[in-house]
N, C-alpha and C positions, 0 to 999 in steps of 0.2 A: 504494500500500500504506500503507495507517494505521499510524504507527510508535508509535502508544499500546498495550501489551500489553494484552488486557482490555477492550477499548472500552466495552463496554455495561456493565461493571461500573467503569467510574473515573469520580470527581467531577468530570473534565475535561469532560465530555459537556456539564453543567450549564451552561446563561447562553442566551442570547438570539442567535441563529443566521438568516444567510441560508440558506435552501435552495437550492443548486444543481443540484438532483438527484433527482430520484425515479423509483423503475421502476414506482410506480402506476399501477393499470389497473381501471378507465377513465380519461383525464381530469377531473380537478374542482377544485373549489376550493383541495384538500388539493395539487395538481399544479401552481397557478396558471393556471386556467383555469376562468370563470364562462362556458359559452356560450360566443358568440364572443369575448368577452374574454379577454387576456390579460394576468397584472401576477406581479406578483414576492411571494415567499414567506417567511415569516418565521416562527422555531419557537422557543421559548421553551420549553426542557426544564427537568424538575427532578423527578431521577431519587428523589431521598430522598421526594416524596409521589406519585412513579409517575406525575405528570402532563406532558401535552404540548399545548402552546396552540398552534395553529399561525393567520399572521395574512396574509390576502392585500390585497396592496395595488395597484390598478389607476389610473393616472392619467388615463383620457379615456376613458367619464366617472371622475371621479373619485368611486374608491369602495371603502372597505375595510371587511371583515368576519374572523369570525376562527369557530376551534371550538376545542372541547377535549376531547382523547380520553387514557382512560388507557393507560399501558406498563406491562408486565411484560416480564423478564429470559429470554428464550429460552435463549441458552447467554453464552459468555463473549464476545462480538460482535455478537449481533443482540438489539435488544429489538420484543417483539410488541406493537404497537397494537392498541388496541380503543376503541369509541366507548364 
């Protein structure tokens, strides 16, 4: 349980984040997964210009790429991505 009141609305959210977690579907890049590759995910929110960079990094072969999708504020906990 997230003990921030408000998550998706507090300037807590904001900074540069591993992703441990996504219930994304299908798998992709956004999930840490290129293909048969798999590598680790990294998100760099920043909720005041509604932007989310998210950055996948795989080491064999070595190779990272990233995207950036905007958010908006669904309710007081979830924000909605959009590319």
């Amino acid at each position: 349980v997230n003990p921030t009141r408000n998550p998706a609305l507090s300037t807590k959210m904001n900074g540069f984040w591993r992703m441990n977690y996504t219930d994304y579907s299908p798998s992709g890049p956004s999930s840490g997964q290129l293909g048969p590759l798999i590598g680790d995910v990294f998100q760099d929110l920043n909720s005041t210009e509604g932007i989310i960079k998210n950055l996948l990094s795989i080491n064999f072969p070595p190779i990272t790429g990233g995207l950036v999708a905007r958010q908006t504020i669904e309710d007081s906990s979830t924000w909605w991505v959009t590319r």
